[in-house]
C-alpha positions as CSV (number, residue, x, y, z in Angstrom):
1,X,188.5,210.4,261.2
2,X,185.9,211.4,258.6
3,X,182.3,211.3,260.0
4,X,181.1,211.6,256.2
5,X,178.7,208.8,254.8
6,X,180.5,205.7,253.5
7,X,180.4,205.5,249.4
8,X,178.7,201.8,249.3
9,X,179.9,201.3,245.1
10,X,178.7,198.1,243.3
11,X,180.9,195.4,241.8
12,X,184.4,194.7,243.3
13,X,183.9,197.5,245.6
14,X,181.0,195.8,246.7
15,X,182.6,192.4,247.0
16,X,185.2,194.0,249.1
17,X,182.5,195.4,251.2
18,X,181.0,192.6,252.2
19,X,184.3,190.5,253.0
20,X,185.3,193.4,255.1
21,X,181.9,194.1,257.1
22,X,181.7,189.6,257.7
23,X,185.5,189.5,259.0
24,X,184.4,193.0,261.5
25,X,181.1,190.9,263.0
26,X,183.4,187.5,262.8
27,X,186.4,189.7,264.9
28,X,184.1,191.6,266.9
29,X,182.1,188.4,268.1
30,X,185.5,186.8,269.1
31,X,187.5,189.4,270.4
32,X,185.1,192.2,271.6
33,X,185.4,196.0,270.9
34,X,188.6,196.5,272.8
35,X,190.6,194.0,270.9
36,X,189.3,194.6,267.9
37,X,192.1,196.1,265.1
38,X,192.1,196.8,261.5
39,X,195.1,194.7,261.4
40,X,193.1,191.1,262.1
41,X,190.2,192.4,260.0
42,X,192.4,193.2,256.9
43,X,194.1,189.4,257.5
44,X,190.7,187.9,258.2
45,X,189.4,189.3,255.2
46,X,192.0,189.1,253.5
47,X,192.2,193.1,252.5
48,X,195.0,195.1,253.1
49,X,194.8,197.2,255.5
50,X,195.5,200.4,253.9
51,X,192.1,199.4,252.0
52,X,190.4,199.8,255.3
53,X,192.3,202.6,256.6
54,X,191.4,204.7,253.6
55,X,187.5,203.8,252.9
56,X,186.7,203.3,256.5
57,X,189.0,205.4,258.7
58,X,189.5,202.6,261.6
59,X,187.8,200.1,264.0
60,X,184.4,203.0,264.5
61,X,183.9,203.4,260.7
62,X,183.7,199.6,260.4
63,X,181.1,199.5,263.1
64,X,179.3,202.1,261.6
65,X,179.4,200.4,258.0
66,X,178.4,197.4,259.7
67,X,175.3,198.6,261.5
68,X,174.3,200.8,257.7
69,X,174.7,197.5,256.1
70,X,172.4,195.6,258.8
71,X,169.7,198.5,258.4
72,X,169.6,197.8,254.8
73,X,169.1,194.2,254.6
74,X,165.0,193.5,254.8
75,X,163.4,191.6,257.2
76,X,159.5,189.8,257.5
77,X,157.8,191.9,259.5
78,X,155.2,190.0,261.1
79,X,151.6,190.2,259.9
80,X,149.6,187.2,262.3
81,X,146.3,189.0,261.9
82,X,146.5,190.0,265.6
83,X,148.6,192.8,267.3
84,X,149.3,190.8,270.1
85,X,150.9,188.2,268.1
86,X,152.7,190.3,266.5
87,X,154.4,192.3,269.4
88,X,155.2,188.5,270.6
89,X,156.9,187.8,267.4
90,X,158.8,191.3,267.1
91,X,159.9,190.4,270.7
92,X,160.7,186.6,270.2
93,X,162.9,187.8,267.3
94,X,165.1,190.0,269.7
95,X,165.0,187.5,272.4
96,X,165.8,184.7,270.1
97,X,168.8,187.2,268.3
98,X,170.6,187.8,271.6
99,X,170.7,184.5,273.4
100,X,171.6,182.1,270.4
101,X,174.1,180.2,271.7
102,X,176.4,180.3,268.5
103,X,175.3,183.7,267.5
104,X,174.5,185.9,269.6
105,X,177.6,187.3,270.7
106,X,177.3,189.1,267.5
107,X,174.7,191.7,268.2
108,X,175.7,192.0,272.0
109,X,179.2,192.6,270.8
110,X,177.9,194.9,267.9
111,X,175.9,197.5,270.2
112,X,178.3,196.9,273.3
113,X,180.6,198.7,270.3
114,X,178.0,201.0,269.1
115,X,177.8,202.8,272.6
116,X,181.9,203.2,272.8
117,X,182.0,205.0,269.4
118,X,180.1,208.3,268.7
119,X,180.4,207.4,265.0
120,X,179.0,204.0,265.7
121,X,176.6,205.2,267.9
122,X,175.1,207.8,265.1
123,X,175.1,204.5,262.9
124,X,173.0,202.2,265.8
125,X,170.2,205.2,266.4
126,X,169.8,205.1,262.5
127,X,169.4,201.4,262.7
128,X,166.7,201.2,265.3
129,X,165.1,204.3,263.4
130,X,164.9,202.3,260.4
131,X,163.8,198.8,262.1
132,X,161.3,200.9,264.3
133,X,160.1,202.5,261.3
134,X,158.9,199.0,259.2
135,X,157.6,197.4,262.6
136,X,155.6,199.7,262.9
137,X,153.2,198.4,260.3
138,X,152.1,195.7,262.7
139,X,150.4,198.5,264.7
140,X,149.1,200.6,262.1
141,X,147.1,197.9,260.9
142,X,146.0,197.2,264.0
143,X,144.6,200.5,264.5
144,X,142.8,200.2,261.2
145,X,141.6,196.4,262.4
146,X,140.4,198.2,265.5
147,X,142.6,197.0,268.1
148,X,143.8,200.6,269.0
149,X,143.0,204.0,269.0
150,X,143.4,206.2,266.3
151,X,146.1,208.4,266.9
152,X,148.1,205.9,268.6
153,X,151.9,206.3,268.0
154,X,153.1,203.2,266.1
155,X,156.5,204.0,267.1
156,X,156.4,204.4,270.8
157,X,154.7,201.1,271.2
158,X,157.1,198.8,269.1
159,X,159.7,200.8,271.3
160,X,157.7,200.3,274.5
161,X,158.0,196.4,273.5
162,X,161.5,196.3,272.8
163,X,163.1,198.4,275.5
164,X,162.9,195.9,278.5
165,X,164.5,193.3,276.7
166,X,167.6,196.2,275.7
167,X,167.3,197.3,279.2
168,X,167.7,193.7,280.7
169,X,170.5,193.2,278.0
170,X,172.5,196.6,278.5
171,X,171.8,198.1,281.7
172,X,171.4,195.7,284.2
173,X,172.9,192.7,283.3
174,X,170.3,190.3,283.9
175,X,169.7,187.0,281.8
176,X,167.6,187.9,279.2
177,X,164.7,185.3,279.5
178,X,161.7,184.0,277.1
179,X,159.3,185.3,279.8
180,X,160.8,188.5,279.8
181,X,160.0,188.8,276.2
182,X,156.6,187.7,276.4
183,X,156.2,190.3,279.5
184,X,157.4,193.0,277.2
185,X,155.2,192.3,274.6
186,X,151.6,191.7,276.7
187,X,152.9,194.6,278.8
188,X,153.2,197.2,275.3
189,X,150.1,195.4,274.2
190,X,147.8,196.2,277.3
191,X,149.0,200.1,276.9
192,X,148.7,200.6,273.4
193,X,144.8,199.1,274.0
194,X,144.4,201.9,277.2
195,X,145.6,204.8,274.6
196,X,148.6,205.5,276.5
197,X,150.4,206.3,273.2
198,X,147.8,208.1,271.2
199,X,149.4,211.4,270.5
């Protein structure tokens, strides 16, 4: 299997993209990495599955695609006026993400997936780079506002107020609950002030 970047062409190619990549996340939230084939993706999307075979290389390219695709699209990163409401909001939107009750198979699914395929997994740490990367901002301009050091790492702290929500998620099992989330956040929030992550 070719670990080369995927060609991501516009028009049809595109079109045949994007039905591909929805019928992987539809198959993936119903079935799970180890009954996911190429075979139900090509029906589901109604591709043929030489198609896949040749552009994507099997179930891991597809994954990988999928998680490219998801770094690409933008999202609102929050700007309340207030770091801490804004580590609450980045953290709301992961614990929102993961425990929708009609949706949120999909990202558990998607990263369950991610850390069975070394292709996929490449893909996920390019993801969270990326999404890492444009939350950031909320603390940047929070150390301009005043609210932490200079110096602070912008990074480490949006990562500091993710992780125990991934950990509870992916590690331990445990139900991943709204308090944990605001825990996360106060708990990133409360360092970043002390200048634990100032460089």
């Amino acid at each position: 299997m070719s670990d080369e970047p995927i060609r991501r062409p516009g028009g049809r190619s595109a079109r045949i993209r994007t039905a591909v990549l929805d019928a992987t996340l539809a198959e993936l939230a119903d079935v799970g990495y180890d009954r996911l084939t190429v075979e139900a993706i090509a029906a589901r999307s109604g591709v043929h599955k030489a198609t896949l075979y040749r552009r994507w290389g099997g179930v891991d390219g597809l994954i990988a695609d999928v998680l490219v695709r998801s770094a690409e699209q933008p999202w609102q990163v929050p700007d309340t006026g207030s770091l801490r409401d804004d580590l609450h909001a980045i953290t709301r939107v992961i614990y929102m993400g993961f425990t929708d009750p009609e949706h949120g198979a999909v990202p558990r699914n998607l990263i369950v997936a991610a850390l069975r395929s070394s292709q996929a997994a490449r893909a996920l740490t390019g993801f969270f780079e990326t999404q890492h990367g444009l939350a950031a901002e909320v603390v940047t301009r929070a150390v301009r506002r005043g609210e932490a050091p200079e110096g602070t790492d912008a990074v480490d702290v949006v990562r500091t107020a993710c992780a125990p929500l991934y950990y509870r998620l992916f590690v331990t099992g445990e139900p991943l609950e709204e308090v944990a989330a605001h825990r996360a956040a106060e708990a990133a929030l409360a360092a970043a002030q002390a200048g634990a992550f100032v460089r």
